[in-house]
VONU-486589 format. One record per atom (N, C-alpha, C): residue in one letter; x, y, z. Coordinates in steps of 0.05 Angstrom, whole numbers, padded with zeros to 5 digits, always signed. Each point is the difference from the previous one (the first is absolute). Layout:
VONU-486589
aXYZ;...
END
This chain:
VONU-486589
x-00720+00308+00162;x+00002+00029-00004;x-00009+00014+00025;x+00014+00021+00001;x-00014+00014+00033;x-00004+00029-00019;x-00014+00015+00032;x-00004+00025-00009;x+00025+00010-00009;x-00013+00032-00019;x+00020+00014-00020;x+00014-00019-00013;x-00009-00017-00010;x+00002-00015-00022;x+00041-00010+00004;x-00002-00012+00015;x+00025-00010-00004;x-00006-00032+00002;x+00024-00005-00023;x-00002-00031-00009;x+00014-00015+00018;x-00008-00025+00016;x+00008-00025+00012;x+00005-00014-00014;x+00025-00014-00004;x+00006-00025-00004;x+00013-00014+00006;x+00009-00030+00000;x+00013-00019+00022;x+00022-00005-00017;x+00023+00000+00003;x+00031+00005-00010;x+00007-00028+00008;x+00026-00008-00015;x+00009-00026-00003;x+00033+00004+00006;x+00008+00001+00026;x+00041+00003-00005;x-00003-00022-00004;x+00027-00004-00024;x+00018-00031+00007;x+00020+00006+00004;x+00011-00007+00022;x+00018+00008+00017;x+00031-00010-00011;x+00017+00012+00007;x+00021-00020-00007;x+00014-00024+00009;x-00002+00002+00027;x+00001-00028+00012;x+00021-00002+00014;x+00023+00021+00001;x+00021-00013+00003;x+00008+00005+00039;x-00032+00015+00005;x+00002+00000+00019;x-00018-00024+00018;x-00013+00000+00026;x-00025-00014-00002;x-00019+00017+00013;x+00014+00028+00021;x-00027+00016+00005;x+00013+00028-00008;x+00021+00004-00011;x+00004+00039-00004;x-00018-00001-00029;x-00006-00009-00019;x-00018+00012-00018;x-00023+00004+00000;x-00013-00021+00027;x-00027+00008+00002;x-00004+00024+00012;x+00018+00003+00030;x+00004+00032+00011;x+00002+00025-00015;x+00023-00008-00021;x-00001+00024-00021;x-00020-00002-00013;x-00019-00015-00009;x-00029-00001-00023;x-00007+00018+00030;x-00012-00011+00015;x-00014+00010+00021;x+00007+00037+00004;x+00025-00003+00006;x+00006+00035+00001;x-00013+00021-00023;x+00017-00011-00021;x-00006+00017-00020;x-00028+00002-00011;x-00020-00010+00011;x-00028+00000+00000;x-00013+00015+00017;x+00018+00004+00032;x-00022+00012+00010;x+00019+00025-00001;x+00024+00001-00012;x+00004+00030-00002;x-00018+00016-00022;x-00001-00015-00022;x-00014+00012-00018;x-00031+00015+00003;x-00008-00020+00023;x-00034+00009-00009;x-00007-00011+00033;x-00018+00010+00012;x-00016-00007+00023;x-00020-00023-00007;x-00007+00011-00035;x-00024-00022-00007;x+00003-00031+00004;x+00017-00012+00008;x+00008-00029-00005;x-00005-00023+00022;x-00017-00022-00015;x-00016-00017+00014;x+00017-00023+00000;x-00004-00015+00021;x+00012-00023+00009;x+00027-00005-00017;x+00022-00011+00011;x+00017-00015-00015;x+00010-00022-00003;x-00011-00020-00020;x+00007-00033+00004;x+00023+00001-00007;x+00014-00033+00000;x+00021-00005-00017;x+00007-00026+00008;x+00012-00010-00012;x+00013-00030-00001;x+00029+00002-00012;x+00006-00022+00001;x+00023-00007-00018;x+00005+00012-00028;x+00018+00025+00006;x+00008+00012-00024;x-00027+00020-00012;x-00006+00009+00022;x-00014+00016-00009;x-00025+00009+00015;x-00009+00029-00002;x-00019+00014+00015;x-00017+00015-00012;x-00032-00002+00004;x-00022+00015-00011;x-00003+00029+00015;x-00010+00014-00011;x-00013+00016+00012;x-00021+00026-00006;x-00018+00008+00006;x-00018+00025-00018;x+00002+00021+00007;x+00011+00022-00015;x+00001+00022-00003;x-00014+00024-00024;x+00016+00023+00000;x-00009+00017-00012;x+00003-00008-00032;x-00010+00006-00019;x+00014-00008-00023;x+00018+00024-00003;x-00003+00031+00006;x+00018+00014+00002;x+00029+00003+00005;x+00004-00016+00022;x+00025-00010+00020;x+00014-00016-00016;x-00006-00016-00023;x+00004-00021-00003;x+00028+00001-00010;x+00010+00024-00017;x+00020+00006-00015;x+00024+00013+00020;x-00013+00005+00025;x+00022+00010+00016;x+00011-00019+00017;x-00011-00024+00004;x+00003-00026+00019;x+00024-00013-00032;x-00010-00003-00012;x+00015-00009-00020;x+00034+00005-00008;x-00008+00030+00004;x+00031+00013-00002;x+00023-00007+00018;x-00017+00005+00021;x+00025+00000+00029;x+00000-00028+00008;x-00015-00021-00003;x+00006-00026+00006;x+00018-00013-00010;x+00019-00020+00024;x+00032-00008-00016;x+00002-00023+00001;x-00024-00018+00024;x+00007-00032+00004;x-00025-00017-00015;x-00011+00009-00020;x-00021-00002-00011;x+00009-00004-00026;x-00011-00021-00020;x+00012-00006-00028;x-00025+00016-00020;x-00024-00014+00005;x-00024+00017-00013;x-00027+00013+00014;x-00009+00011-00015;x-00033+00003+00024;x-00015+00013-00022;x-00025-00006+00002;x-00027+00003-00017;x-00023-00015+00016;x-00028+00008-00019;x-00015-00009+00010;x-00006-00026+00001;x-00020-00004+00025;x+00003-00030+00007;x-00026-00011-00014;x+00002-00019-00009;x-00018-00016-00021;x-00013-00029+00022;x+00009-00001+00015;x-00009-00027+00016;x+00018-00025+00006;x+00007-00013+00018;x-00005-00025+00007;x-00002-00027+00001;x+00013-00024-00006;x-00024-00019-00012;x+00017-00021+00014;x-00011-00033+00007;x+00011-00028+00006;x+00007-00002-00014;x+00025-00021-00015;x+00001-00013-00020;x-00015-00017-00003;x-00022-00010+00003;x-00020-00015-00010;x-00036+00022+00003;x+00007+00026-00007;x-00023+00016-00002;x+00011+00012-00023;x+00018-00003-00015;x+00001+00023-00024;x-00024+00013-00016;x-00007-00021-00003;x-00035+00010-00015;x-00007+00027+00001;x+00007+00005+00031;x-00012+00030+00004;x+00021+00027-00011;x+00022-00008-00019;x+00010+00015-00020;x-00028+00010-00026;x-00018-00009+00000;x-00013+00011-00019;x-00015+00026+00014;x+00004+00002+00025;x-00021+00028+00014;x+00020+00016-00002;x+00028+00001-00010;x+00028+00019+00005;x-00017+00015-00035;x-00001+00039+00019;x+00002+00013-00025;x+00024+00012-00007;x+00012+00007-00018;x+00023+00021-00005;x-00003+00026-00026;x+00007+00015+00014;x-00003+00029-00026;x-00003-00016-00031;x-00010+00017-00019;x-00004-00004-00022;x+00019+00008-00014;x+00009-00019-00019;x+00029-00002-00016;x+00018-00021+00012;x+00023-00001-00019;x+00011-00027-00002;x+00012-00006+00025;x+00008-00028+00002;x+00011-00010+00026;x+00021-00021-00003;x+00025-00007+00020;x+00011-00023+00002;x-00004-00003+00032;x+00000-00029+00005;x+00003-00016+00025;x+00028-00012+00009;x+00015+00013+00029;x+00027-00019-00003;x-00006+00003+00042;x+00015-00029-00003;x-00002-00013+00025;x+00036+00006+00019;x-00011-00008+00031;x+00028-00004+00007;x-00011-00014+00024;x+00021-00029+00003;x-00009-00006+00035;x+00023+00012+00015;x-00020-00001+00022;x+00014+00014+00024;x+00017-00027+00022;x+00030+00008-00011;x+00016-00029+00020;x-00014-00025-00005;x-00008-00008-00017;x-00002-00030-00007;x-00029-00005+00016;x-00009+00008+00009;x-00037+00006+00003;x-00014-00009-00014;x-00020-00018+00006;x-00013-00008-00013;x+00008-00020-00017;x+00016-00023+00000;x+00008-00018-00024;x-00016-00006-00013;x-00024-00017-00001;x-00018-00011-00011;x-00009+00021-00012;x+00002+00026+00006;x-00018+00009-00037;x+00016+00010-00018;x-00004+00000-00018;x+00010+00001-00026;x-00001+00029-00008;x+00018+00010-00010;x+00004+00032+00002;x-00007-00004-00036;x+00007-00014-00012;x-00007+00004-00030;x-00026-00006-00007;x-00015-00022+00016;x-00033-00005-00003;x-00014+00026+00017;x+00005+00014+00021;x+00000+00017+00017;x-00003+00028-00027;x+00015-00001-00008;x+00002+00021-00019;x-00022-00001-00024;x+00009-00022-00006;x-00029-00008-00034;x-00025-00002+00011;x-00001-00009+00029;x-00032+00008+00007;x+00002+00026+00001;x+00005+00024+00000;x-00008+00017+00016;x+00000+00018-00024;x+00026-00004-00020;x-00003+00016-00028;x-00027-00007-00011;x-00008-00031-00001;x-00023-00008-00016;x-00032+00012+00013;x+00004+00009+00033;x-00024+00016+00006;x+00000+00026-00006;x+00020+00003-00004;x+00001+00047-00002;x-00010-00006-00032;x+00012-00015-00015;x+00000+00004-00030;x-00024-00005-00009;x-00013-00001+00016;x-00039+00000-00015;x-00002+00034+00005;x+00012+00012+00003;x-00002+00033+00001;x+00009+00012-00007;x+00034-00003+00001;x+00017+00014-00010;x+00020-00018-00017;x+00020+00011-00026;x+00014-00014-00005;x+00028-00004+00009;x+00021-00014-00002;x+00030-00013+00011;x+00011+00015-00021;x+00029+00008+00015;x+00015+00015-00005;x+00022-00002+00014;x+00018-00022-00010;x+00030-00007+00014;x+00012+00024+00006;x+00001+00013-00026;x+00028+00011-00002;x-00008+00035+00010;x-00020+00000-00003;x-00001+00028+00008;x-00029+00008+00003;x-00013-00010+00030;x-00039+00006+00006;x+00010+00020+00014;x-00025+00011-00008;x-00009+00020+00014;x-00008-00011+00035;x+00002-00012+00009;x-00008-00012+00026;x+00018-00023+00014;x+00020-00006+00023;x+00013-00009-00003;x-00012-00016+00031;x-00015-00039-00003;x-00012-00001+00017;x+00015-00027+00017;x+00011+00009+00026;x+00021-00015+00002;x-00013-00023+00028;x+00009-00022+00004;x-00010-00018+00021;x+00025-00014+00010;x-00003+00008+00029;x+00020-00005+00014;x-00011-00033+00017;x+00018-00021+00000;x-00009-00030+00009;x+00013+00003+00025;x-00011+00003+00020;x+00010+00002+00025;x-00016-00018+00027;x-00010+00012+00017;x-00020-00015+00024;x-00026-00017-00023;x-00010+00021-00017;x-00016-00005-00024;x+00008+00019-00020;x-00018-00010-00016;x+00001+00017-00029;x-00011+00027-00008;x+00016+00028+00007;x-00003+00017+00001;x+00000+00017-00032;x-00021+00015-00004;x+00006+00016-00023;x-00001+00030-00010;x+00008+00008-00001;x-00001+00033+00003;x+00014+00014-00030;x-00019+00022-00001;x+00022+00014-00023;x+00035+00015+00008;x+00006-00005-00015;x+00028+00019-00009;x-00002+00029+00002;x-00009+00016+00013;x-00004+00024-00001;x+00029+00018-00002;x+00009-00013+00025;x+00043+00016-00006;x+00017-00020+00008;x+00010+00005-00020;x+00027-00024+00015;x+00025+00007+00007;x+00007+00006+00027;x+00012+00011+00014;x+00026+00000-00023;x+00018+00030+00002;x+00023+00001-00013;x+00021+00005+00016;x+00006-00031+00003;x+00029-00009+00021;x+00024+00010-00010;x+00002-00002-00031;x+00033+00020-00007;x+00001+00024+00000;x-00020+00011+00016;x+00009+00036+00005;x+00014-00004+00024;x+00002-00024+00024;x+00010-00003+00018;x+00036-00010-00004;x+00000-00006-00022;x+00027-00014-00012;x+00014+00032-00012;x-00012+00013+00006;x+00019+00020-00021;x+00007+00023+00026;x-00014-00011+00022;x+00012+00018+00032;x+00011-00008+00018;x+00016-00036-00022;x+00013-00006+00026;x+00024+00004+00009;x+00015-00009+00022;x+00033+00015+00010;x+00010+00000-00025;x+00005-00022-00012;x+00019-00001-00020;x-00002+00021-00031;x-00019+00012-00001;x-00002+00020-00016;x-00012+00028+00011;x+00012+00003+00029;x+00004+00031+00006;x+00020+00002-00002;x+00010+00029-00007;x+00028+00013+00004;x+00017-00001+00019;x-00019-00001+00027;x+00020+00000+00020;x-00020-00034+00014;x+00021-00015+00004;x-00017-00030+00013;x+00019-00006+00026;x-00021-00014+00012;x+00020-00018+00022;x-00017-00024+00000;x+00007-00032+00003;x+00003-00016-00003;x-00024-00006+00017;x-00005+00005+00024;x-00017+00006+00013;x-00026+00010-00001;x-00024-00007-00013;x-00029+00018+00000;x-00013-00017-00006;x-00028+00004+00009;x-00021-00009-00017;x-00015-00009-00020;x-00003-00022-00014;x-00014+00009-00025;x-00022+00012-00002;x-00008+00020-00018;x-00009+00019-00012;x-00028-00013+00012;x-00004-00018-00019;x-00027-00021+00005;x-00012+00010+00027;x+00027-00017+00016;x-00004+00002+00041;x-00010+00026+00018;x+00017+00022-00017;x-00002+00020+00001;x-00021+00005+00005;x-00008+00003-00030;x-00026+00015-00004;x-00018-00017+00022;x-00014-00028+00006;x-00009-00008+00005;x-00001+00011+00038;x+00025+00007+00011;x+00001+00007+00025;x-00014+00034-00002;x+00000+00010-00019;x-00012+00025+00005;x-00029-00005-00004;x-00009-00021-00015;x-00028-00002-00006;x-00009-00009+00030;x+00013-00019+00021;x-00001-00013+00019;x-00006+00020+00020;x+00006+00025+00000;x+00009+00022+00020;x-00034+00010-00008;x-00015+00005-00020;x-00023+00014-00005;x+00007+00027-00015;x+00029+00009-00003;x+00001+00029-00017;x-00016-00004-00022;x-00011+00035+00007;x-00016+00000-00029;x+00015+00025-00021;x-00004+00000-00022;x+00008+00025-00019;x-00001+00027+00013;x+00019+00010+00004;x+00001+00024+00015;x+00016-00004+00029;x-00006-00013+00005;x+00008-00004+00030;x+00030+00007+00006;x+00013+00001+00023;x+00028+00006+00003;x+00005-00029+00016;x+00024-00016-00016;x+00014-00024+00006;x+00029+00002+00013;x+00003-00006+00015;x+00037+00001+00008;x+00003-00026+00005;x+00029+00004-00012;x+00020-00029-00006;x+00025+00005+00027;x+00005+00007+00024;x+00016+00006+00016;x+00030-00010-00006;x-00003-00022-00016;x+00025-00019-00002;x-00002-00004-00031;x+00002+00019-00018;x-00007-00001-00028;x+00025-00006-00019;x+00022-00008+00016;x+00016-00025-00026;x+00005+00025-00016;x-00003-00022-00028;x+00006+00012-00027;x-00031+00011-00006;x-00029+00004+00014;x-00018+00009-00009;x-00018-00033-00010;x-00002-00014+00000;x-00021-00019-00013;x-00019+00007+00007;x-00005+00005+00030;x-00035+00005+00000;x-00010+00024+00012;x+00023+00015-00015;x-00008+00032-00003;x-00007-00004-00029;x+00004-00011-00012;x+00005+00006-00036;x-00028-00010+00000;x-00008-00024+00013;x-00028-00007-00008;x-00024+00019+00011;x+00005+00006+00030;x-00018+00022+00003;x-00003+00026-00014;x+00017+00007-00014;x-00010+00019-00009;x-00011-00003-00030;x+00010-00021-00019;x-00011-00014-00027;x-00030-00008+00012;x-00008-00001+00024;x-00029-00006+00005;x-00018+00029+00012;x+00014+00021-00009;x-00011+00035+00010;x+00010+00009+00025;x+00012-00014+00013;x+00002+00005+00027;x+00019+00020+00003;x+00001+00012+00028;x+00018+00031+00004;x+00033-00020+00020;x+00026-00012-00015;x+00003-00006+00017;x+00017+00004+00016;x+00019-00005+00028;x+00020+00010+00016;x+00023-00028-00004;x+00023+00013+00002;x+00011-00016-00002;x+00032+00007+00018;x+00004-00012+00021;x+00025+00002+00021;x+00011-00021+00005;x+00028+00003+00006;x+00011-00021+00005;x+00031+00014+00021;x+00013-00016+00028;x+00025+00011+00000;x+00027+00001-00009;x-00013-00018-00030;x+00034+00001-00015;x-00012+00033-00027;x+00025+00010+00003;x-00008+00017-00022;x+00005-00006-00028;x+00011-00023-00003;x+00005+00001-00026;x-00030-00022-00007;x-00009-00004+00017;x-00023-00021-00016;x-00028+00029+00002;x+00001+00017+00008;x-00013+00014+00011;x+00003+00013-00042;x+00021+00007-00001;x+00008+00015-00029;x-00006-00028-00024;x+00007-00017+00004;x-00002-00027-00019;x-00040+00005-00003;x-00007-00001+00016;x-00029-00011-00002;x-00004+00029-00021;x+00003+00024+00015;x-00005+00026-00020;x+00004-00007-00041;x+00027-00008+00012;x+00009+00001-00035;x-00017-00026-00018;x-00006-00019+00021;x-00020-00024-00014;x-00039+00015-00003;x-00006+00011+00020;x-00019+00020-00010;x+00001+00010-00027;x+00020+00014+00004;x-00002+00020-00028;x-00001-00024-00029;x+00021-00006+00008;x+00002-00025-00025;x-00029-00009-00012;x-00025-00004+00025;x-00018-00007-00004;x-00017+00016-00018;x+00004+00031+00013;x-00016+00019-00011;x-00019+00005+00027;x+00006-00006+00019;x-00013+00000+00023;x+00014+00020+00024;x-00014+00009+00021;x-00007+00022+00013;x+00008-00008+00030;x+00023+00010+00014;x-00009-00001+00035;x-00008+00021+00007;x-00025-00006+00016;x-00010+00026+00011;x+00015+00004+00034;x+00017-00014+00013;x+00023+00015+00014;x+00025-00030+00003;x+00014+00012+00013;x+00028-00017+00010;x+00014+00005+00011;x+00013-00014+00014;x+00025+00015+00020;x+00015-00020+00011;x+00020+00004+00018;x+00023-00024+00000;x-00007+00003+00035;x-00007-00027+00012;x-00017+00002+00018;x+00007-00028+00015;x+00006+00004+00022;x-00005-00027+00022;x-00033-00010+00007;x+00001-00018-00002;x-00031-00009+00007;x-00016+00003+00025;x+00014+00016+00009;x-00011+00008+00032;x-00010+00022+00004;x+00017+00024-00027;x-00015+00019-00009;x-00023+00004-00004;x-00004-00022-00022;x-00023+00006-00021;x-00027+00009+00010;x-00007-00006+00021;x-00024+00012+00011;x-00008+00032-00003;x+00035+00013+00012;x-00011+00033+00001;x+00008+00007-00027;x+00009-00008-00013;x+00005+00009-00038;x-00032-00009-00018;x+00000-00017+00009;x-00027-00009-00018;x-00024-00015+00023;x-00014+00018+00005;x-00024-00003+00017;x-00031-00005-00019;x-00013-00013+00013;x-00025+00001-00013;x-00001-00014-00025;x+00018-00024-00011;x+00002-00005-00033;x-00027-00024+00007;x-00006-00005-00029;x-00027-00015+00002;x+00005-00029+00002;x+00028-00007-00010;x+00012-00032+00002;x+00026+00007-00003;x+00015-00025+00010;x+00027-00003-00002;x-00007-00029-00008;x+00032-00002-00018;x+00005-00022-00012;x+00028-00014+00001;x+00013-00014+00008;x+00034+00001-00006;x-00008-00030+00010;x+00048-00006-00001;x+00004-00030-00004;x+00028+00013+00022;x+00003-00006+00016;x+00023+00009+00020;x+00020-00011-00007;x+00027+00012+00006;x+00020-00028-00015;x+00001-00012+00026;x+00009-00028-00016;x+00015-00024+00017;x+00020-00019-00011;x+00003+00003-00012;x+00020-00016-00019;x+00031+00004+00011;x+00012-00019-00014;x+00029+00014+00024;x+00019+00014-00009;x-00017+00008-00025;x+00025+00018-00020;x-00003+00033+00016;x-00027-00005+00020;x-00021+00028-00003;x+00026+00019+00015;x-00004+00020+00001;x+00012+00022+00008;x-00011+00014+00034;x+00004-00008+00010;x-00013+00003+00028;x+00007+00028+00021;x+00024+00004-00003;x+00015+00023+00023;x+00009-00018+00020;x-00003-00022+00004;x+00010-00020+00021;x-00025-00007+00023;x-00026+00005-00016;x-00019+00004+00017;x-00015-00034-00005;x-00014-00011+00019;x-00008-00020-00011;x-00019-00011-00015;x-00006-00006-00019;x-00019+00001-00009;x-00033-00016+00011;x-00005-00013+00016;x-00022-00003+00014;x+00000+00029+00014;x+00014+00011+00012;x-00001+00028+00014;x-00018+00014-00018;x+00011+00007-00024;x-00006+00016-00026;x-00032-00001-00006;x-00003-00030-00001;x-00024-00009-00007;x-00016+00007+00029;x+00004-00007+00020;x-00018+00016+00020;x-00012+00028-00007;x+00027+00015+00012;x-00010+00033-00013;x-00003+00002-00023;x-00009-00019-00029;x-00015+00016-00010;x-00029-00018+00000;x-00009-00015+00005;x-00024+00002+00015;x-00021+00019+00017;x+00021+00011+00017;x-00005+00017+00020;x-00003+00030-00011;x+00022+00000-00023;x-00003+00034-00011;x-00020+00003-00023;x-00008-00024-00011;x-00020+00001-00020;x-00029-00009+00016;x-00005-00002+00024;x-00026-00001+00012;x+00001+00035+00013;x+00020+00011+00004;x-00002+00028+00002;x+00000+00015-00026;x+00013-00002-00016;x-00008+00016-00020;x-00033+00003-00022;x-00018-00029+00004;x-00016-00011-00017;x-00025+00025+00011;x-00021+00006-00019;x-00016+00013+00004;x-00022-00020+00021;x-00016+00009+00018;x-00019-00013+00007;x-00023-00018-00031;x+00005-00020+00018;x-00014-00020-00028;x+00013-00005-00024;x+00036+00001+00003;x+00009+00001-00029;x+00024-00034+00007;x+00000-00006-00018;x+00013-00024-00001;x+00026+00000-00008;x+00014-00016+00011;x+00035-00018-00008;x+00003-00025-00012;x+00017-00004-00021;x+00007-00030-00011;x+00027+00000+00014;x+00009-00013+00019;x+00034-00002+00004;x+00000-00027+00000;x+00030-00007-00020;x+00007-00024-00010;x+00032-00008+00023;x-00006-00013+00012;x+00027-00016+00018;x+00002-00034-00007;x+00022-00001+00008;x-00004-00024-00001;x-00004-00032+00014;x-00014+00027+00021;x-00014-00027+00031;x-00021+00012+00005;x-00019-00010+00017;x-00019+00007+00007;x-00002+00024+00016;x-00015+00025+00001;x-00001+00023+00030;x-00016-00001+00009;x+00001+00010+00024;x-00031+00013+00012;x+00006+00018+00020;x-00014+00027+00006;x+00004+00020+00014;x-00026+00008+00013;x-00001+00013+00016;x-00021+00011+00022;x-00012+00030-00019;x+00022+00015-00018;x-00004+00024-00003;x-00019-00006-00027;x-00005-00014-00014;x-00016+00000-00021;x-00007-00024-00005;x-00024-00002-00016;x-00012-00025-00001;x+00001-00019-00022;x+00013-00018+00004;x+00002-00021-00030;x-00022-00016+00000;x-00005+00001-00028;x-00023-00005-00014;x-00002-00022-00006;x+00034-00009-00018;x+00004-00023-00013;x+00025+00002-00008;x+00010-00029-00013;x+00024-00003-00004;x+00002-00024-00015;x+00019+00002-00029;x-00001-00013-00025;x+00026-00008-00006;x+00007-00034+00004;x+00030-00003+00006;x-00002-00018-00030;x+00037+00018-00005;x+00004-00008-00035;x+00024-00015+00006;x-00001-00030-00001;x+00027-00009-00011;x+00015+00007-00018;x+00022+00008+00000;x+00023+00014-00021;x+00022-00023+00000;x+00014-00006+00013;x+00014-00021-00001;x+00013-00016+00030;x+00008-00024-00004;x+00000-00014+00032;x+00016+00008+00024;x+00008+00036-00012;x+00009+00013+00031;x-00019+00032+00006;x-00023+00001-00016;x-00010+00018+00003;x-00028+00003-00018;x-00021+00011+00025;x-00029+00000-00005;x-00004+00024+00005;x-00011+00012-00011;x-00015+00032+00000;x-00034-00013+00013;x+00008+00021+00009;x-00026+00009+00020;x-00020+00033+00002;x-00013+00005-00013;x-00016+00008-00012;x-00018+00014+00019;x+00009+00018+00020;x-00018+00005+00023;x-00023+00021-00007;x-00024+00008+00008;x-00024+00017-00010;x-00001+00004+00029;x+00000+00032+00005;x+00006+00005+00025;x-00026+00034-00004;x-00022+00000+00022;x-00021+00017+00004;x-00002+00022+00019;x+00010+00028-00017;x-00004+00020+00029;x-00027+00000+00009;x-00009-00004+00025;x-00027+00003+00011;x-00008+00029+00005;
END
């Protein structure tokens, strides 16, 4: 507990895995966007601790996309120290215990003996409740035997209901929702902030920035994706706060000062170009989104090779196999 009474506690992601370092980055982002309060951050395989506000807790929860659950962290253990499951307390009222290993981790212990110890230590306190506890206390078998409550469990089909294939206007081409969101968490926007998508498609990660409060921009120089992304907004019930049908070389004197940019440039060979080339494309907009970014405001740009430029500073970079003619690349790029 610190002064003015704000509660500390040490948080449990279990990550989803399907990356091996963008979920810990995103746990990591969306932590220190939330709160300044936040102490050290471990993590291992499939998963990352960390202590924060208990306040925060519900807003880290919301906007996180590469993350399956997160609650408080209960401890630790060898598989040959279980014993020390009897020092694990949990709220009062009923409980169930359910396990998961992480990638075949850990063989030698037993996720069903793993489990009956750990129900048989809580249950000198509280009683079991399969079907419906009040407390839901989950242990992840990974580096070791991790256990933490169920506090939220991330809700991945709100991401299924924004994807291409059920907007009005789609192209074959975008992000998933999931990725999306996860590249804006990557960037540090916070609620409020102004986001531009320079190359905004049909909208995917306009639609997510703004389902997460955000104020957002959205340009592109084809006009009909410029209007497509609009009409997939609305659909949403969601808001652009500007747009315009825009070359990327522009964007600097139209939208100056935004707090992050976020986009996925095309490359694909269906993309629509003007006959321009697309490594060209991908240069200037590097170049026009290190001019447009506020001092200290950050970029996610997704290519699909590696960059690097003199005009802004890359942070990091998170490469996604998609399939064996193309890897996304995940660049975190820092106005100084």
């Amino acid at each position: 507990m610190t002064a003015g009474c704000v509660m500390i506690n040490e948080y449990f992601f279990e990550l989803s895995g399907e990356h091996p370092t963008m979920p810990v980055a995103e746990a990591k982002a969306c932590v220190s966007v939330e709160t300044a309060s936040v102490c050290n951050i471990g993590h291992g395989p499939g998963y990352a601790v960390a202590a924060f506000d208990d306040n925060v807790f519900r807003n880290i929860a919301e906007r996180i996309a590469l993350t399956r659950r997160v609650g408080r962290y209960l401890g630790s253990f060898d598989t040959d120290k279980t014993d020390g499951f009897s020092e694990i307390e949990i709220p009062e009222g009923t409980f169930a215990v359910r396990a998961r290993r992480f990638e075949g981790m850990l063989p030698e212990a037993d996720s069903q003996d793993i489990t009956r110890k750990l129900g048989k230590a809580l249950s000198r306190k509280n009683d079991v409740s399969l079907k419906d506890p009040d407390t839901e206390v989950r242990v992840l078998i990974s580096d070791r035997i991790h256990v933490f409550l169920c506090d939220a469990d991330i809700d991945t089909e709100q991401f299924e209901t924004r994807k291409v294939a059920e907007r009005p206007f789609f192209s074959p081409i975008s992000l998933h929702p999931r990725y999306a969101r996860a590249s804006i968490n990557l960037s540090g926007a916070k609620k409020g902030d102004m986001v531009l998508d320079p190359f905004c498609g049909t909208g995917g990660i306009v639609l997510e920035a703004a389902s997460m409060g955000m104020r957002v921009i959205a340009s592109d120089i084809d006009d009909r994706m410029v209007a497509g992304c609009a009409e997939n907004m609305e659909h949403y019930g969601l808001r652009l706060y500007d747009s315009d049908v825009i070359d990327i070389g522009e964007i600097a004197k139209r939208f100056a000062g935004v707090d992050a940019v976020v986009t996925d440039p095309p490359y694909g060979r269906s993309t629509r170009t003007g006959g321009e080339d697309v490594m060209s494309i991908h240069r200037r907009c590097v170049s026009s989104v290190g001019e447009c970014l506020k001092t200290g405001g950050k970029a996610t740009i997704v290519l699909p090779y590696e960059i690097s430029t003199e005009e802004i500073r890359k942070e990091d970079v998170f490469v996604q196999r998609v399939h064996g003619s193309l890897s996304r690349h995940y660049h975190i790029f820092f106005k100084r």
